[in-house]
N, C-alpha and C positions, 0 to 999 in steps of 0.2 A: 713577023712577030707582031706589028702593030694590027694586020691586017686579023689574024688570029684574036688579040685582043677585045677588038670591037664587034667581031662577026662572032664569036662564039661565047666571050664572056662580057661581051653588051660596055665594057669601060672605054669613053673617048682615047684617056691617056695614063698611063702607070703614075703607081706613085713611090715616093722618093725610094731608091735601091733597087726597085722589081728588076728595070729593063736589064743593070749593072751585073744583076745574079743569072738573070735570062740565060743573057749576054756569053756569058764565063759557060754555062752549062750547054748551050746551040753551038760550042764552039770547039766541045768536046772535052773541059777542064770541069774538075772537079770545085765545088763552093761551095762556102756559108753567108748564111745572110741570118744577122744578128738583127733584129729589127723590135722598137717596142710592142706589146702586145696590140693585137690590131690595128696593125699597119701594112696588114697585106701580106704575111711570108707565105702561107697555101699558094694563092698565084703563082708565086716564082717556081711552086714544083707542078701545081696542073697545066698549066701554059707549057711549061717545057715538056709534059706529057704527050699532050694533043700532038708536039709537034717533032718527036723522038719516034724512032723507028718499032720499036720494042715495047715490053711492058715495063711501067714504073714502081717498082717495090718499095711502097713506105709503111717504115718502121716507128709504130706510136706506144708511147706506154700507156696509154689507158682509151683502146677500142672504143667500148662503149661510146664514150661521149666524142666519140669521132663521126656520129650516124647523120648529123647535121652537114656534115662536112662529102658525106654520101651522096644524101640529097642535094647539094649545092651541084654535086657536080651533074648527076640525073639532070635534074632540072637545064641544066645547059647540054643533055645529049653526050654527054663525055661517060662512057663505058666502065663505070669500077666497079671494085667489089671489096667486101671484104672476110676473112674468115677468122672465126671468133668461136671463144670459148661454151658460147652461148646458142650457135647455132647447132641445127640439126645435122647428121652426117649429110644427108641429103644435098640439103642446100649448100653445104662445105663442099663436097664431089662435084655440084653443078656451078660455084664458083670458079673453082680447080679445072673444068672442061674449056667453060668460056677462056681464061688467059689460054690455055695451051691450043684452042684454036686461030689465038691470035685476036678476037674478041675486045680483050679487056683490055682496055690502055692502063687501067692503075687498079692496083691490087694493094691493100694496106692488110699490115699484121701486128700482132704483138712481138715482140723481138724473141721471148720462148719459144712461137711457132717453127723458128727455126732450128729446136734441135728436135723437133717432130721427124724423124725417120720417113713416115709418107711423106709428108708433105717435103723434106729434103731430097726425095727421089724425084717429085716434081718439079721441084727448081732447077737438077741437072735438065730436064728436058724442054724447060722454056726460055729463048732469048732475053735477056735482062738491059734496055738500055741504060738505067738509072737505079740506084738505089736512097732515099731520101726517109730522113733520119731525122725525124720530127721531137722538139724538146729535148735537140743535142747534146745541152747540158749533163743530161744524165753520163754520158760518156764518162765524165772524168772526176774523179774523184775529191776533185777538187770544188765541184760544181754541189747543190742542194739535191735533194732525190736520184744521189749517186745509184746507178741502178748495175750491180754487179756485170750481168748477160749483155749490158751494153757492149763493155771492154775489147767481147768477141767480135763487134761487129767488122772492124779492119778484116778478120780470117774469113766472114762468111765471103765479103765482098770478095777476096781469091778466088776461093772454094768456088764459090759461082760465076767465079770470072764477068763481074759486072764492071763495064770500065769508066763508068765515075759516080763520084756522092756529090749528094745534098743536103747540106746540114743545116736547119730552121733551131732558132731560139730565139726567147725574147727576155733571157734573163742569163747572160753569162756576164762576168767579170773579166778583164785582162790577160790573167790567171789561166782560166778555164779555157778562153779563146786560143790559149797558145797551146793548150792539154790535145784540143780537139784538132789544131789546126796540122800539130803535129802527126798523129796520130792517123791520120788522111791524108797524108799530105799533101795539103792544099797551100796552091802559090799565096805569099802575103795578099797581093794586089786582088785575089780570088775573095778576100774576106769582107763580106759587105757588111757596115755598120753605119746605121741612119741616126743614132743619137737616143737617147732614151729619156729627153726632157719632154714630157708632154703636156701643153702649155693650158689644153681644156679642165687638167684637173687640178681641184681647188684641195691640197692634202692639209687635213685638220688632224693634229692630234693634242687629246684633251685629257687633260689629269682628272683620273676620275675614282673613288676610293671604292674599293669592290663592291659595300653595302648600298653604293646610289647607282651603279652605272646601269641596272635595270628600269630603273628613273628616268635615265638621259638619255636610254634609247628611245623610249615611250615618248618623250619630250620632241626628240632630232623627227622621229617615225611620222610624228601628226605633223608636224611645221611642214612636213612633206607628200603629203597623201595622195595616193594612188603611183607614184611615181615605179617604176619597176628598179628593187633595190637586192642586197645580197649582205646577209649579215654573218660573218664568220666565226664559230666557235670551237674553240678546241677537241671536245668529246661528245659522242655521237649523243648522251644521256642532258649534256648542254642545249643541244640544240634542240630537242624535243623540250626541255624545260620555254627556252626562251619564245618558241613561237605561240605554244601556249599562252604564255603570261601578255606576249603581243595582241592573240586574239582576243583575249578577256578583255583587251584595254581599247578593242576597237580596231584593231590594222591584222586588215587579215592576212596568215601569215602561215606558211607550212617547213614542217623540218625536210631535211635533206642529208642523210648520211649513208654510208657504206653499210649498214647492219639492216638496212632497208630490203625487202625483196624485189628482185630487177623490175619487175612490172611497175611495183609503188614507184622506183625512181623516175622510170621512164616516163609514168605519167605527170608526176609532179615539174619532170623540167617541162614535157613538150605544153604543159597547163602555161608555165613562165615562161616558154619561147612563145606562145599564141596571145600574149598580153591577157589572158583570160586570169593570173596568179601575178601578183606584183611584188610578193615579198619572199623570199629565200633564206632560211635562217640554215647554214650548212657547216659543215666538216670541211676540211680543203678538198673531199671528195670530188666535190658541185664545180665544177667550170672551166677544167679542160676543154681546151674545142668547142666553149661555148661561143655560141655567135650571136649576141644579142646587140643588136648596136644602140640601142638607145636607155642601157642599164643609170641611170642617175646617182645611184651610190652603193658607194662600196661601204659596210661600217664592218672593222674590227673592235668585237665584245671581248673576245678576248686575243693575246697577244700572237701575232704571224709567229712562225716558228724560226724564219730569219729575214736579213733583208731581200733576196732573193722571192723567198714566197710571197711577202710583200706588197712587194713590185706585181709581179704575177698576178694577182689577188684583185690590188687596184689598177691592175693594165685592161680590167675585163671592163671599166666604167667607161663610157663617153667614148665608144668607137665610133659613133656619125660625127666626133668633132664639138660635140654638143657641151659647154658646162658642166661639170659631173664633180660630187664632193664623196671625199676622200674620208672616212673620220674614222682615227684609233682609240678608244677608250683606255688610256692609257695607265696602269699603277702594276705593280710590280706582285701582285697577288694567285699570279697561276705560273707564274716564272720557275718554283720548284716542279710544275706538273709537267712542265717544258724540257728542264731538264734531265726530267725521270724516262721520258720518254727517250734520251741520248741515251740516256747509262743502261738500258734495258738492253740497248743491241750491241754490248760488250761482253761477246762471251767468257765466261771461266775459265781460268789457266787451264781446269785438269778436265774440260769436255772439248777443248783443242788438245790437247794431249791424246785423248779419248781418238780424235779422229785420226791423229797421225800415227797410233799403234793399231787403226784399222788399215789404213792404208800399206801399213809396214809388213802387216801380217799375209797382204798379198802380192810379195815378193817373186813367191816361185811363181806364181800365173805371170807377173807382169802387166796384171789389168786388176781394173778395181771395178765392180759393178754393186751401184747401192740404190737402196729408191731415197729420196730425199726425205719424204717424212718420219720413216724408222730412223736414219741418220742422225736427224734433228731431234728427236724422241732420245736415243741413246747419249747424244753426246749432251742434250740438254742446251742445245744453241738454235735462236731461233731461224728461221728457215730466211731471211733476206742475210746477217750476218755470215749464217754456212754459205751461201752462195757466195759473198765476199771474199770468204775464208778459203773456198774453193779454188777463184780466181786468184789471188794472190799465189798457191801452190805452183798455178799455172805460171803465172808470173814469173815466180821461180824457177823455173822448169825442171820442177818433181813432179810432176805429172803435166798429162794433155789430155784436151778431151776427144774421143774417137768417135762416137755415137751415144744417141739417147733412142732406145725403144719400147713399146710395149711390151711387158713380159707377158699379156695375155692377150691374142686375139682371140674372136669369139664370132661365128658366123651362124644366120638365121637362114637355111634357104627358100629361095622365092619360087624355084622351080624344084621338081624332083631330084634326085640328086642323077638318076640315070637318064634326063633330059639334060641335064647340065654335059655330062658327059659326052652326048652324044652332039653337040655343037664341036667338037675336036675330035683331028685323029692323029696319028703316029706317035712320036716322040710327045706330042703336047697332052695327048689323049692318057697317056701312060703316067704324066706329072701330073694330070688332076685329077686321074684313079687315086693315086698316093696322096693325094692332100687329103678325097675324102674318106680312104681307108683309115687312115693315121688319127685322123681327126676324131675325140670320143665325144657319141651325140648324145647329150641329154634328150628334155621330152623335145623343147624348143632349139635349142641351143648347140652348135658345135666347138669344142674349142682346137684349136689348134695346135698341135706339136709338134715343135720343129726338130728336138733331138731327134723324135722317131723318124722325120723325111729327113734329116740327113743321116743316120746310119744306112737306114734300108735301102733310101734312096739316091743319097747327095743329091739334096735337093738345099740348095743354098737358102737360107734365110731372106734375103735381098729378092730373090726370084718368086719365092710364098708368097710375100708380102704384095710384088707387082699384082702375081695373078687375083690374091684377092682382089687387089684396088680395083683389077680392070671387070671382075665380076658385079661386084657394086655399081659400077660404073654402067654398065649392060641392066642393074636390076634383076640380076639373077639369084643376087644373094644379099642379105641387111648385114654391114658389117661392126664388129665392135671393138675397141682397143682400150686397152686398161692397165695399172700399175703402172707409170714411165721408170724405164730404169735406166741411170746415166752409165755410161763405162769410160772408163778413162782407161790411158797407160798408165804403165807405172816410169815412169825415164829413171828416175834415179832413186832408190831402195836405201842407201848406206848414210841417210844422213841420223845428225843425232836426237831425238826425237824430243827431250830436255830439251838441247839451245834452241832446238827451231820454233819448241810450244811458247817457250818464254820471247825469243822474238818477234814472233806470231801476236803473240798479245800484247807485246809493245805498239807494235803496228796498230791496234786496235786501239788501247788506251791515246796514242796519238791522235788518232783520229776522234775520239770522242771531247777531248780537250778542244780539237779542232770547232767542232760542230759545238761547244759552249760555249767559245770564242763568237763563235757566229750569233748566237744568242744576246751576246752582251753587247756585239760590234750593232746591233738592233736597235737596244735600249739607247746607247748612245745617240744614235741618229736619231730616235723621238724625243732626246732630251737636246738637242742641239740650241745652240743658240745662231745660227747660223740658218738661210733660207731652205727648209725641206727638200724642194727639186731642185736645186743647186747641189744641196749634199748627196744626193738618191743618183743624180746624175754621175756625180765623182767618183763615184763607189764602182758604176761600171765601167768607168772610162772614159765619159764622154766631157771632152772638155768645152764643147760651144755651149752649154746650158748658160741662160743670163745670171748671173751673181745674185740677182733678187727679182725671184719672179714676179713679186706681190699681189698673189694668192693662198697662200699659205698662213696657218697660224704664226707664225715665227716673221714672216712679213708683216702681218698684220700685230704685231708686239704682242705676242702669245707665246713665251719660252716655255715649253713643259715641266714643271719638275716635278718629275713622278714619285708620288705618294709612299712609301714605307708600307710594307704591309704590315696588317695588323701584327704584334709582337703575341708570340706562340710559348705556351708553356714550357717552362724547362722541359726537358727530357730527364730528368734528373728527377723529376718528381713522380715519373712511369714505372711500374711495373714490370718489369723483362718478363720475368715469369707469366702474368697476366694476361700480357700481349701475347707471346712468343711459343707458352708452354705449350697449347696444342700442335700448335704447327711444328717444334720439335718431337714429339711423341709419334707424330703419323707419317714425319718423314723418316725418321726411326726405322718405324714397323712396316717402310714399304722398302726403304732401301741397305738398310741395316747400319747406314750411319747417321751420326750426326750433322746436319747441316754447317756449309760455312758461313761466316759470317757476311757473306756480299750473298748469299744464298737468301738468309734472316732480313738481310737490308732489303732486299728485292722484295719478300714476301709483307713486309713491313711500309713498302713506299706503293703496294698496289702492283710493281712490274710482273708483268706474266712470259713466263718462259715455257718451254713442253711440257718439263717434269709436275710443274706446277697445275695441267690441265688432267694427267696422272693423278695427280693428289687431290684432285675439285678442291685446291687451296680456297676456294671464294667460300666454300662452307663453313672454314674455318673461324672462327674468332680473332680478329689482330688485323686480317688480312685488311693492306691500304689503309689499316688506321693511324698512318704517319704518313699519309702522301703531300700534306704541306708542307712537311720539314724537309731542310737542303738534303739533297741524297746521302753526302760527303759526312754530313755530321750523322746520321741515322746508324750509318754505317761503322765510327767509331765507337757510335755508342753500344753495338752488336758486339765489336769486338771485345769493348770493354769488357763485358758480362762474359761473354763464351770462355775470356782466357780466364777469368775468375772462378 
């Protein structure tokens, strides 16, 4: 282990937890290792890689900004790869060749990739020492950026008979640690945690009233110049204002969000990974997997979405160990846009209703086959929520999931079809007559059907699907897959579709209360009177943090007490009509009813749901023209009106 250490990844000695998780995983048990941000948790799974029999399958939620993490290991001769939504079939097929000759030691995915149908035919046929489950958090519900398709991961690890995990975070709570630990289960003594008091960061947070804090950054920006920083704002149209108003003032400065085209982003980080860009004004997009070690500050413009993100946010500062400040601009003036964004992934009584009278209605099949974005169209629930909703089912066990496929493949060929032919004979020669009989060829294009090879033929689905891969694979033909469609069982048909739409949306309203809770449990902590990493610490666990670290505002006699926001006109003195009237009219004339009143709050607070990208509500009048006011009051005041 040590010897691997220094000779392949150049470090004299580990630091604090690495050898501890090694340790647990060279020994054939499953781990986590809970470690604050940039403190090393990649190690603990490429080390164990190098030195595993097998390929190492890690599960990331956001690829992209995994390609750093690529390179780290290139650069040291360790064989990965990774496949992604973004590559070419090509290069995806010649990733997929290298593991399965044994090639790749580490293969990373998006955790969707596994209900890809190819690519789950590939994992039956590749040894799997490890499987490692990067930003574990997500797993449990309990945790921030709950991510539904996690839940599954316990069944895939079966399914593929991998015999242990590795679960990396750098931001779980108590709570969450016992969610995950269960869930895997992994021995207590398996669970590595180093502490999350990190003693180089100075956290400032500073009462600032929303009309100056473009002031105070300009101010905080020059006191600081040239230094490599990241400043974080809520909405993609934020950040593009703020780098702006940066550059005019002198600090040059670029936006960073999700609404960007991949190439803009890409080049805008690797500009800031090459010190050539020193300032970041981003979305929470920006900093996954980033690896910059010498970031100097983190500034929140406006407010993290909980303590969790946070952490996360400022865990990206001062990974060489270096001094690095922390600063929140802190008042209470985008806290309704914070909020709007929970209440938005609350679906509607009657579009879970919606979904459980689709489910109900395929009964005599016993299988339910849907593509998700007509789903989410239909029931009017947005497509991270429907996957929750989904999962929960599962939960339940009214349904399982069996497979996700293609309903359309689609092949180009690269040779003739009767040269193709002629590379087989017998029985095989006779199955790829029928593929390309069956198959109807446009000018370019063939597409596939599979009812017709299995009547004619019984030609199984699973068996098409091989021989295509393995053409592609040859270069004999360019393949295409398109429409994913999930299929699930049906287990249980007789429940009542009333109690369970209304329990179903309990479960939800639960959860959103939950995640406001986390909002305020936030506020609290920037208004602490109490040492900042002393409380930040406590929050996760860790009790050895010093009682006062004195670097902190709140050490340095700086209590926050954050500003009131500006007082907003009654609603009382609005228009329903004014506001409201078009967007009742047009939902009217597409749906033939009248909107509900959480319907009117949503279209009135800014929140976009499907029905709503149906209606191009944004052309409307009204739209978002409440998105300051508390959701909760918007919403009374809807109802008010509708029942009058």
């Amino acid at each position: 282990m040590h010897n691997t250490l220094e000779q392949v990844f150049g470090y004299p000695q580990f630091r604090p937890g690495q050898e501890r998780a090694i340790s647990a995983v060279l020994a054939g048990r499953s781990a986590a290792a809970i470690f604050p941000t940039g403190s090393g948790k990649s190690l603990c799974y490429q080390l164990s890689a190098v030195m595993l029999p097998h390929l190492t399958l890690v599960v990331s939620p956001l690829l992209a900004l995994m390609q750093d993490q690529l390179a780290f290991l290139q650069r040291h001769g360790i064989a990965a790869g990774s496949i992604d939504s973004a590559q070419s079939r090509d290069d995806a097929s010649d990733v997929m060749a290298r593991a399965k000759s044994g090639e790749l030691k580490i293969l990373m995915i998006s955790v969707e990739r596994l209900k890809n149908e190819r690519f789950r035919n590939f994992l039956q046929q590749v040894p799997i020492s490890l499987l490692v489950v990067d930003e574990a958090h997500c797993i449990s519900e309990w945790g921030h950026n709950f991510r539904p398709d996690y839940l599954k991961l316990p069944d895939y690890q079966r399914e593929f008979k991998i015999p242990q995990v590795l679960l990396l975070t750098a931001t779980a709570t108590p709570k969450v640690i016992a969610d995950m630990q269960a869930k895997f289960a992994i021995a207590a003594e398996d669970v590595v945690t180093t502490g999350f008091y990190r003693p180089n960061l100075n956290l400032w947070v500073e009462p600032v009233r929303g009309q100056d804090k473009r002031r105070r950054l300009v101010e905080w920006m020059g006191e600081r110049p040239g230094q490599p920083s990241i400043v974080y704002v809520t909405l993609q149209k934020t950040a593009e204002q703020i780098a702006e108003h940066l550059s005019r003032n002198g600090i040059q400065a670029e936006a960073y969000h999700a609404g960007l085209p991949h190439d803009q982003r890409d080049g805008i980080q690797k500009r800031f990974m090459a010190g050539q860009s020193n300032c970041i004004v981003a979305t929470i997009a920006f900093g996954m997997g980033i690896d910059k070690s010498d970031i100097r500050n983190v500034v929140h413009f406006d407010l993290p979405k909980s303590i969790e993100n946070y952490s996360q946010e400022i865990g990206r500062a001062g990974r060489d160990g270096q001094p690095s400040d922390c600063l929140v601009l802190a008042n209470r003036d985008s806290l309704n846009v914070l909020e709007n964004f929970v209440y938005g992934d609350t679906p509607e009584r009657d579009g879970i209703r919606r979904v459980l009278d689709e489910l109900q209605a395929c009964a005599p099949e016993g299988q339910w086959e849907f593509l998700l974005g007509p789903l989410a169209d239909n029931s009017n629930i947005r497509q991270l929520p429907l996957k929750t909703l989904l999962v929960q089912l599962e939960l339940r066990a009214i349904i399982a999931p069996r497979y996700a496929y293609y309903a359309e493949y689609r092949f180009k060929y690269l040779l003739e079809p009767e040269e193709l032919l002629a590379r087989f004979e017998g029985e095989r020669r006779d199955f790829v007559a029928a593929i390309i009989q069956t198959s109807s060829r446009a000018r370019t294009w063939a597409t596939v059907n599979f009812e017709a090879l299995y009547e004619q033929h019984q030609a199984e689905r699973n068996r098409v699907v091989k021989a295509l891969d393995y053409f592609q694979e040859k270069g004999w033909v360019e393949l295409e897959s398109k429409l994913m469609t999930e299929v699930y069982s049906l287990l249980q048909s007789g429940f009542d579709s009333a109690a369970l739409s209304e329990e179903l949306y309990a479960y939800f309203v639960r959860h959103e209360q939950t995640e406001i809770a986390r909002i305020h449990a936030m506020l609290d902590l920037f208004a602490t009177d109490h040492c900042l990493g002393y409380r930040l610490a406590e929050y996760f666990g860790d009790e050895n943090a010093p009682r006062q670290c004195g670097h902190c505002s709140v050490c340095h006699g700086q209590v926050a007490r954050l500003p009131e926001p500006p007082a907003l006109p009654g609603l009382g003195d609005k228009s329903f009509e004014a506001l409201c009237g078009n967007f009742i009219h047009r939902h009217e004339q597409h749906t033939g009813s009248l909107p509900s009143a959480e319907r009117v709050t949503r279209f009135l607070c800014g929140i976009s749901v499907p029905l709503f990208t149906r209606l191009k509500v944004r052309t409307i009048s009204g739209y978002a023209a409440l998105e300051d006011y508390p959701y909760a009051e918007v919403r009374t005041w809807a109802e008010q009106h509708l029942a009058g």
